[in-house]
C-alpha positions as CSV (number, residue, x, y, z in Angstrom):
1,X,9.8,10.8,13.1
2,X,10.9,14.2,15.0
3,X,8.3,16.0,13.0
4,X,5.6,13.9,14.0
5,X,7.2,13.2,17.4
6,X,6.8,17.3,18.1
7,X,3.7,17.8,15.9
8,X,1.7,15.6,18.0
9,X,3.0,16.5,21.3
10,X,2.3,20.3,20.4
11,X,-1.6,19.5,19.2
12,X,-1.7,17.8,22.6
13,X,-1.0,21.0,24.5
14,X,2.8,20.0,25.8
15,X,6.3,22.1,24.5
16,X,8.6,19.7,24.0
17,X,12.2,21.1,23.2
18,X,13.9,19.0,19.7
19,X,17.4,18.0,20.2
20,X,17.5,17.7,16.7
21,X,19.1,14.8,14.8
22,X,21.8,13.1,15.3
23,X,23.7,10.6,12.6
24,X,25.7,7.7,14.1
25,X,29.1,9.7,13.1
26,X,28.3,12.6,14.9
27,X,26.6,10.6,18.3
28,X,29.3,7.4,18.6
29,X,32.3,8.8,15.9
30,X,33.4,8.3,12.2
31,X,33.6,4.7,11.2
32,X,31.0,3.0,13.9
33,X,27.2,2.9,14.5
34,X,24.7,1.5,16.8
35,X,24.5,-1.9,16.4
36,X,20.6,-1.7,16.2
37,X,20.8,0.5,13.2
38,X,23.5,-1.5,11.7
39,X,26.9,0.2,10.0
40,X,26.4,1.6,6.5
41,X,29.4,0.0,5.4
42,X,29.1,-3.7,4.0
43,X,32.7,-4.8,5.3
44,X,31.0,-4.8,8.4
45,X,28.5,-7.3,10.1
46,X,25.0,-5.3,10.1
47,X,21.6,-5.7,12.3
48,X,18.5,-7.1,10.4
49,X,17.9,-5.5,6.7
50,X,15.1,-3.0,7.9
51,X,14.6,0.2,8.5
52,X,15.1,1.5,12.0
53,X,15.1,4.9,13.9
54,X,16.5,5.3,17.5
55,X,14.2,7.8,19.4
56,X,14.3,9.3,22.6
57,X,10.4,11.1,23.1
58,X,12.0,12.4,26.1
59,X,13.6,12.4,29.0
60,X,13.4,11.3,32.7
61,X,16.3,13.1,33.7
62,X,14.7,16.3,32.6
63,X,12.4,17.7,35.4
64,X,10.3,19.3,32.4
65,X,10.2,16.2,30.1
66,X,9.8,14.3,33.6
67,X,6.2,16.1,34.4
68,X,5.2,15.2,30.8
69,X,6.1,11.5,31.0
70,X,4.4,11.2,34.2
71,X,1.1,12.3,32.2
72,X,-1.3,9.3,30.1
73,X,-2.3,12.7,27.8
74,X,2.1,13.1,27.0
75,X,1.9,9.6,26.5
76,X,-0.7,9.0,24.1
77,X,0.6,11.8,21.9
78,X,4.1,10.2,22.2
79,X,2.3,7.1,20.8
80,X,0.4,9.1,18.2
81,X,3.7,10.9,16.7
82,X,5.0,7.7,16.2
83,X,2.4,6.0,14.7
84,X,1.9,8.8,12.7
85,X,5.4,8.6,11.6
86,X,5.2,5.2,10.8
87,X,1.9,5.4,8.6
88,X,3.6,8.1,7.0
89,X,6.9,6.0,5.8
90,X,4.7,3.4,4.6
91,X,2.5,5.8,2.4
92,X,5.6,7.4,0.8
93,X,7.9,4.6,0.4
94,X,5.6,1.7,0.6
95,X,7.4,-1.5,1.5
């Protein structure tokens, strides 16, 4: 998803910084998750049996992500890098 995220934002002419990825033990500590995501642990309750990513495409609390978001031509690459992403899980691990 990141690759696509800042492939597509970079065709479209905008430098958005990566943050990088984060697991759920390094962004909410060892032994818990997001709930959306669901724990990988089966002694615990999880969210729905599909696949899931929590994104952030940027940031309003950023002035320079700010100018971006505020733009249709940041937005529809945001959209793109998704969809891209998406199309792109589904061609290599076809569910």
């Amino acid at each position: 998803v990141l690759d696509n995220l800042l492939s597509a934002t970079k065709a479209a002419g905008f430098d958005l910084a990566s943050r990088g990825i984060l697991t759920d033990q390094s962004a909410v500590g060892t032994g818990n998750s997001y709930y959306v995501l669901g724990p990988v642990h089966d002694d615990k309750p999880r969210a729905p049996q599909m696949v899931g990513a929590l994104t952030e495409g940027a940031f309003v609390t950023n002035p320079h992500d700010a100018a971006f978001l505020a733009q249709d031509k940041f937005l529809g690459a945001v959209a793109r890098g998704y969809a891209n992403a998406i199309l792109q899980w589904f061609q290599t691990v076809g569910r």
